[in-house]
C-alpha positions as CSV (number, residue, x, y, z in Angstrom):
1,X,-10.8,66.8,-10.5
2,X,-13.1,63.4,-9.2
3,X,-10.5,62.2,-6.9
4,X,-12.5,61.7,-3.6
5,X,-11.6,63.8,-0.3
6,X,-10.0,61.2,1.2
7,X,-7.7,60.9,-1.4
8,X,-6.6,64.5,-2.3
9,X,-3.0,63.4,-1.4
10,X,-2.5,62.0,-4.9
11,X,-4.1,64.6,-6.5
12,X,-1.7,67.0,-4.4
13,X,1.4,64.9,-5.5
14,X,0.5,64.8,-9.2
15,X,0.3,68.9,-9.0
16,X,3.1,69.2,-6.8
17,X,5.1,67.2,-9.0
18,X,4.4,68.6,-12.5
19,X,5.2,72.5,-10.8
20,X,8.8,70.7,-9.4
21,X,8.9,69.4,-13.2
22,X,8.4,72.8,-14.3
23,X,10.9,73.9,-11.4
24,X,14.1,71.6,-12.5
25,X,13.4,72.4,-15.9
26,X,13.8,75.9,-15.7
27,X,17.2,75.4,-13.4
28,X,18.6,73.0,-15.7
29,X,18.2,75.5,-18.4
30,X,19.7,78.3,-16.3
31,X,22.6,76.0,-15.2
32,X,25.7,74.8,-16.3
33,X,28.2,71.5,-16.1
34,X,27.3,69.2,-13.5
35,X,24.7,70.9,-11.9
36,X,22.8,71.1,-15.2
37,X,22.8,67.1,-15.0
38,X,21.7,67.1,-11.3
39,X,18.6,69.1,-11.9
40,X,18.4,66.9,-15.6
41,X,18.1,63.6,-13.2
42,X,16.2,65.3,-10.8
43,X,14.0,66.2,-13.5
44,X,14.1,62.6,-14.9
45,X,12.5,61.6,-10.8
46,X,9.8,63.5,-11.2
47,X,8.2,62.7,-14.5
48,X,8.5,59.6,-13.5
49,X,6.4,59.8,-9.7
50,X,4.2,62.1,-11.7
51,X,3.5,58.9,-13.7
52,X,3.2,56.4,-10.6
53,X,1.2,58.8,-9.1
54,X,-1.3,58.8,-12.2
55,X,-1.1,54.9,-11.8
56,X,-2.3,54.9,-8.5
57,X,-5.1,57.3,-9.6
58,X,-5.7,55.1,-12.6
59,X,-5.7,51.5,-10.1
60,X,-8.5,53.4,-8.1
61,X,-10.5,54.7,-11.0
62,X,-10.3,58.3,-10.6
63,X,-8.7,58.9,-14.1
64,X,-9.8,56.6,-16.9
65,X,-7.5,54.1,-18.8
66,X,-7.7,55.8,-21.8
67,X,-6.8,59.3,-20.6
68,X,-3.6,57.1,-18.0
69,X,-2.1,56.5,-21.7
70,X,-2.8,59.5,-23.2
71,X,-1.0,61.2,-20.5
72,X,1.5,58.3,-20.3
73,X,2.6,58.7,-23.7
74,X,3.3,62.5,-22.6
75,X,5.3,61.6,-20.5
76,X,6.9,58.8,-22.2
77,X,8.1,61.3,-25.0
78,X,9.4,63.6,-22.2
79,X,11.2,61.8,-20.6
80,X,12.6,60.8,-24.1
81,X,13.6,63.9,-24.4
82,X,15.1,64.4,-21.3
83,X,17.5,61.5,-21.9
84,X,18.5,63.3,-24.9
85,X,19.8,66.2,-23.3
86,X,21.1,64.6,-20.7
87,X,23.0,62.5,-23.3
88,X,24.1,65.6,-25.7
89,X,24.9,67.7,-22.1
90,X,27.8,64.1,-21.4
91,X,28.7,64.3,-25.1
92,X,29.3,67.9,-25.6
C-alpha cells in the first residue's frame, strides 16, 4: 500500500497478476488434457512475474526484505505445487 504515485505500475502488476493466478487456476481446474497443461504453465508465468514484480518493489524499498521472503516462500511452495500437478496431469 506505500508504493509512491509514480510507481503504481508495479503495484498494478502485482494485483493484476495474483487475480490472472487466481484466473488460470480456476481454468486449469475446469479443463481437461492439454489445455489443462496450458493454463498449468501459464499459471507457472505468473507466480513467477508476481515474484519479479515483488523484487522490483523489494530493490526500491516499498516492501521490506523480510516480508519479499515471507511472500517468496509463498510462492516458492506454489509454484512447488504447481510442478506437481503439472507432473501427475503428464503421468496420469
Amino acid at each position: 500500500m506505500n508504493f509512491p504515485n509514480n510507481d503504481k505500475v508495479i503495484k498494478d502488476r502485482i494485483m493484476t497478476a495474483a487475480f490472472d493466478v487466481l484466473e488460470m487456476a480456476y481454468m486449469a481446474n475446469e479443463n481437461k488434457d492439454d489445455y489443462r497443461i496450458g493454463y498449468q504453465k501459464r499459471l507457472l508465468t505468473k507466480v513467477k512475474m508476481i515474484d519479479f514484480y515483488l523484487k522490483l518493489a523489494c530493490d526500491k524499498n516499498y516492501i521490506s526484505y523480510q516480508k519479499y521472503q515471507k511472500i517468496g516462500t509463498y510462492l516458492l511452495n506454489s509454484l512447488k505445487q504447481i510442478y506437481g500437478w503439472i507432473k501427475s496431469e503428464k503421468a496420469g
